[in-house]
FIRODREN-67536 format. One record per residue (C-alpha): x, y, z; residue number from 0. Coordinates in nm, 3 decimals. Layout:
residues N
X, Y, Z, NUM
...
This chain:
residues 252
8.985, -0.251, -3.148, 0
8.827, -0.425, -3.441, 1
8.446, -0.304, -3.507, 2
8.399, -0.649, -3.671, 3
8.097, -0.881, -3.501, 4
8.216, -1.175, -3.380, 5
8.042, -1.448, -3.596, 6
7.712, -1.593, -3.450, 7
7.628, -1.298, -3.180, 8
7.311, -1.141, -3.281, 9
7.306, -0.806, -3.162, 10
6.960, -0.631, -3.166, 11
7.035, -0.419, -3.482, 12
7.100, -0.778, -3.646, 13
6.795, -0.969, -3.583, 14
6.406, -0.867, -3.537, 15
6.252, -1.036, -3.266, 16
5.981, -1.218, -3.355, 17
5.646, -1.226, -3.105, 18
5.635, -1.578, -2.892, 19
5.310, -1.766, -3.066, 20
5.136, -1.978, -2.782, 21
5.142, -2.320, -2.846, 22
4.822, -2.484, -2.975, 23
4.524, -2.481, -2.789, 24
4.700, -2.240, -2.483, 25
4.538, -1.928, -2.625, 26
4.200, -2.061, -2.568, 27
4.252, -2.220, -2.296, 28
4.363, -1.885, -2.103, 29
4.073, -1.659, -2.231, 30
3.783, -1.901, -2.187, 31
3.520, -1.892, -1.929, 32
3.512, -2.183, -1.714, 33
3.205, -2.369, -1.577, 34
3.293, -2.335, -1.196, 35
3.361, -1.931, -1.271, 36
3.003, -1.953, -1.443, 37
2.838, -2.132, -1.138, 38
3.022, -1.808, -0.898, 39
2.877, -1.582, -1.088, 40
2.520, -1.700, -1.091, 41
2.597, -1.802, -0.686, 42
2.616, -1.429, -0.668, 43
2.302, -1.298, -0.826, 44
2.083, -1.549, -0.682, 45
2.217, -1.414, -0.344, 46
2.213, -1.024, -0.459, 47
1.808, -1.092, -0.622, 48
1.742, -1.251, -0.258, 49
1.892, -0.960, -0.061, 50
1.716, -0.715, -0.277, 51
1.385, -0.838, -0.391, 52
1.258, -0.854, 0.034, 53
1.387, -0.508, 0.015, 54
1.214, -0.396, -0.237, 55
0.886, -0.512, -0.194, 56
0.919, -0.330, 0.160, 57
1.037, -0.003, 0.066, 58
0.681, -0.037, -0.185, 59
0.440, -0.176, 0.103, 60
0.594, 0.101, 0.316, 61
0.554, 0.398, 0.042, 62
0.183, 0.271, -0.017, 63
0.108, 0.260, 0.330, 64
0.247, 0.629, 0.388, 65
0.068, 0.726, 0.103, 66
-0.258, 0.557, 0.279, 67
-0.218, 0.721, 0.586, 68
-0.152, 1.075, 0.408, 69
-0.492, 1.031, 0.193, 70
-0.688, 0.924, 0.566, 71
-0.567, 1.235, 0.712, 72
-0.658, 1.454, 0.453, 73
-1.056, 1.270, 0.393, 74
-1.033, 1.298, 0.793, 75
-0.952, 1.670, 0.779, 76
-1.247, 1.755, 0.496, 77
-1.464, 1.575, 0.711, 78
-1.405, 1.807, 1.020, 79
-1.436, 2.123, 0.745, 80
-1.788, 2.026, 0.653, 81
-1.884, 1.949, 0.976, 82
-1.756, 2.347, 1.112, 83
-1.974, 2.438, 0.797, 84
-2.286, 2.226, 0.964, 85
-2.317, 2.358, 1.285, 86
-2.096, 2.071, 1.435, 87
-2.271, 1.794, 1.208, 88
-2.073, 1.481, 1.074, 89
-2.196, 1.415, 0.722, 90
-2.519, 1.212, 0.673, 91
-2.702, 1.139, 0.366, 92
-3.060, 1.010, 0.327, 93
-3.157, 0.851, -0.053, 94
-2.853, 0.779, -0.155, 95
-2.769, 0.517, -0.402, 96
-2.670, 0.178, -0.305, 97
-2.475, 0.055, -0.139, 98
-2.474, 0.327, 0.075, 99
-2.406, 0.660, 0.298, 100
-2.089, 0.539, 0.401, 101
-1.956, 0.538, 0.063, 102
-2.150, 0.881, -0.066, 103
-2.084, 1.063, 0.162, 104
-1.767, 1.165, -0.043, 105
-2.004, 1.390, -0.254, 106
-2.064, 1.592, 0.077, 107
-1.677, 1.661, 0.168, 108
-1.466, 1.642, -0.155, 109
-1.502, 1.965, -0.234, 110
-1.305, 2.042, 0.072, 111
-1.011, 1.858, -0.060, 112
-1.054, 2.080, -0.401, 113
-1.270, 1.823, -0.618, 114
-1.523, 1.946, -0.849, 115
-1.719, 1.780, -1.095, 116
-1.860, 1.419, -1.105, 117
-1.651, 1.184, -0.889, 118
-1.445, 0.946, -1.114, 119
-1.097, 0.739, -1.031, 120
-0.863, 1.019, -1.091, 121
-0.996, 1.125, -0.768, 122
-0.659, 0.985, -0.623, 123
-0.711, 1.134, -0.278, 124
-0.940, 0.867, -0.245, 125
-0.713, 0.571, -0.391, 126
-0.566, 0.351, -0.122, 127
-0.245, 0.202, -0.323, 128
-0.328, -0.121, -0.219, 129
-0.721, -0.164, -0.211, 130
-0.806, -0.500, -0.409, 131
-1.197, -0.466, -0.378, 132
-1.416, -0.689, -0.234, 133
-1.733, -0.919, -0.408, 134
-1.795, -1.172, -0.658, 135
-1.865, -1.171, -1.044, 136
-1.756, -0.864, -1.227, 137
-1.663, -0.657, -0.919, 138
-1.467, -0.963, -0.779, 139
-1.095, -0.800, -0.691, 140
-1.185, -0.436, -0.863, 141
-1.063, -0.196, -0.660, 142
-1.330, 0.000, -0.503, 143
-1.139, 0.391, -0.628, 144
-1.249, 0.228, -0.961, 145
-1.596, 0.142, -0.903, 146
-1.871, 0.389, -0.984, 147
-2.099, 0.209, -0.784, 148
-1.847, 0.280, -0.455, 149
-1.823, 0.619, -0.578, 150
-1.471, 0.560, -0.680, 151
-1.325, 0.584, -0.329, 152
-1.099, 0.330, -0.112, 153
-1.257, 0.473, 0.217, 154
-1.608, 0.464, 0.405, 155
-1.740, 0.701, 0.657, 156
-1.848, 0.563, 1.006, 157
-2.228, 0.609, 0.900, 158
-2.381, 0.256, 0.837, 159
-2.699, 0.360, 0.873, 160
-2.905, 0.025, 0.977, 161
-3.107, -0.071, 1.299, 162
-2.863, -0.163, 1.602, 163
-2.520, -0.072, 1.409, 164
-2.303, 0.220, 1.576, 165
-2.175, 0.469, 1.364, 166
-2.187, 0.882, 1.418, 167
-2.341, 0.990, 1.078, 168
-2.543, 1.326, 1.152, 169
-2.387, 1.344, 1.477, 170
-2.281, 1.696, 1.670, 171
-1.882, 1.638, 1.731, 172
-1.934, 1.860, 2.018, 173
-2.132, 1.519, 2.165, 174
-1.853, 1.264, 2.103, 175
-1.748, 1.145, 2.425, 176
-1.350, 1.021, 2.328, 177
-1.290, 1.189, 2.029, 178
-0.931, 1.027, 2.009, 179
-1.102, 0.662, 2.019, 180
-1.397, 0.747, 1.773, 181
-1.373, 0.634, 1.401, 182
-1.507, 0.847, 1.128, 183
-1.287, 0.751, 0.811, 184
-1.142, 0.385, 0.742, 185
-1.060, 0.179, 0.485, 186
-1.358, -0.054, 0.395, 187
-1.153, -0.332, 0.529, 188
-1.234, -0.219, 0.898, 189
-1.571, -0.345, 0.824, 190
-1.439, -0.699, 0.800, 191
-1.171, -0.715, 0.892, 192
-0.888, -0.791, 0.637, 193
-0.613, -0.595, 0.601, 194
-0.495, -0.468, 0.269, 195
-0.129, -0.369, 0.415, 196
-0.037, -0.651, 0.617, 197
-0.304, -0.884, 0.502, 198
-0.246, -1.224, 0.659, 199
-0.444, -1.377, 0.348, 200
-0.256, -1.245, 0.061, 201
-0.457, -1.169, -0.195, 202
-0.784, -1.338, -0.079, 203
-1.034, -1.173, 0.088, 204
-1.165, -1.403, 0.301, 205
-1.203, -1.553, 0.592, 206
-1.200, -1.236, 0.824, 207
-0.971, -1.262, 1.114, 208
-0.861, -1.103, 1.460, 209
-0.649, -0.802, 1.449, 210
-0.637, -0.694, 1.108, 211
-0.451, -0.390, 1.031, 212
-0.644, -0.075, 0.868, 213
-0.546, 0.227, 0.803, 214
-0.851, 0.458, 1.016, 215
-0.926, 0.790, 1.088, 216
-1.060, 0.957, 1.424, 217
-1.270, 1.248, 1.540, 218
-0.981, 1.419, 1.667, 219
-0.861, 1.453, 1.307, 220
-0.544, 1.161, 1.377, 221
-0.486, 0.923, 1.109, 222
-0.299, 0.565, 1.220, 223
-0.259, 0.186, 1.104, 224
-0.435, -0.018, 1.410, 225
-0.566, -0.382, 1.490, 226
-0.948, -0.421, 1.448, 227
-1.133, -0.660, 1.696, 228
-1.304, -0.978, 1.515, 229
-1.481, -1.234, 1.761, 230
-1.534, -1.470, 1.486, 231
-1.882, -1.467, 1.432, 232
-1.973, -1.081, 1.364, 233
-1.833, -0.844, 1.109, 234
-1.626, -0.577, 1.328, 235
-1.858, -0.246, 1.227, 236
-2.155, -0.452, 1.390, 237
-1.998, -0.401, 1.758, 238
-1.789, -0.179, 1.942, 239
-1.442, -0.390, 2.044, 240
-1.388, -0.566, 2.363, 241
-1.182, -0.357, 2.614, 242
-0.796, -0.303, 2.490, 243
-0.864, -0.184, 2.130, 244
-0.818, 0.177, 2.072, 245
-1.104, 0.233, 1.852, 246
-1.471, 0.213, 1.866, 247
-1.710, 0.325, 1.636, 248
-2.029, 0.411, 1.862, 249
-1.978, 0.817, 1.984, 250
-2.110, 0.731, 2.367, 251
């Protein structure tokens, strides 16, 4: 048998192969990125940032309001401390600068908590996440944890101290008729109401309305997130609540 090649059959030892060059314009063609694959891909994050932005801002209003209710309970609880320390007495303060014993009367239970020293807005105990402040001017939507002249806290005590108002400042626990009903801690919001958690104004803080959500504490030392009563006319601290409200903030 003859070892010869045949003439015209390329073997592979014969020849290199030479790579197959796209034809003109195919190259880019395959590797660009087309408008309708474009218009997918944004179709897709506008649906992922709408799916996760609600999400987000409820995981945060639930975190602030846990961290709300955690601060109430502890105020509540230094309350109760001061008041085994004062043969049964709920705080009460006379002179006090304005605008009041229901603000100051953090200077009688902080230390209970573990404050010393002048009060100041690291006290964060006393920082609801949320509080937007209340007032016109300057103090118009300061929080009030950063307002010397609300003694840097987020929460009053039930103790405004005026003719006609209910409120249990200076009063024996012992003599509180439904301790589970009875306010002594709140956000200043309960006053109004608004609501700085579910606030059905945003970031405005007015007009007051019906069933605004606070976070509040009662004698019994329970912290919770409840409706208060407005009847349109009166701010809610003026009154007790009609019947069906779980609060009041008169001790009879």
């Amino acid at each position: 048998m003859s070892n010869a090649q045949s003439p015209g059959l390329v073997t592979p030892h014969s020849k290199k192969s030479r790579p197959v060059r796209p034809r003109e314009g195919e190259a880019s063609t395959r590797s660009a990125f087309a408008l309708p694959d474009l218009l997918v891909v944004i179709a897709v994050l506008s649906l992922l940032t709408a799916v996760a932005v609600p999400l987000l801002v409820k995981t945060r209003a639930s975190s602030h309001l846990a961290q709300c209710l955690a601060n109430v309970t502890q105020i509540n609880r230094a309350v109760q401390l001061y008041a085994d320390e004062h043969q049964h007495r709920l705080p009460q303060m006379s002179n006090c600068p304005a605008p009041g014993a229901w603000w100051f009367y953090k200077e009688q239970v902080k230390g209970y908590i573990g404050l010393t020293g002048a009060s100041s807005s690291e006290d964060k105990v006393f920082a609801c996440p949320d509080d937007r402040g209340y007032g016109d001017g300057a103090e118009a939507n300061r929080p009030f944890h950063q307002s010397k002249k609300h003694d840097f806290t987020s929460y009053v005590f039930n103790n405004v101290d005026l003719p006609g108002i209910p409120n249990v400042g200076g009063r024996d626990v012992t003599t509180i008729r439904e301790p589970s009903k009875t306010l002594t801690i709140m956000e200043w919001t309960a006053h109004g109401p608004l609501s700085w958690h579910r606030s059905r104004t945003g970031q405005r803080n007015t007009p007051f309305y019906n069933d605004a959500e606070n976070v509040v504490g009662f004698a019994d030392g329970r912290a919770a997130l409840i409706p208060i009563y407005f009847d349109g006319c009166n701010a809610a601290y003026t009154r007790d609540p009609i019947p069906g409200y779980s609060y009041k903030y008169s001790g009879d």
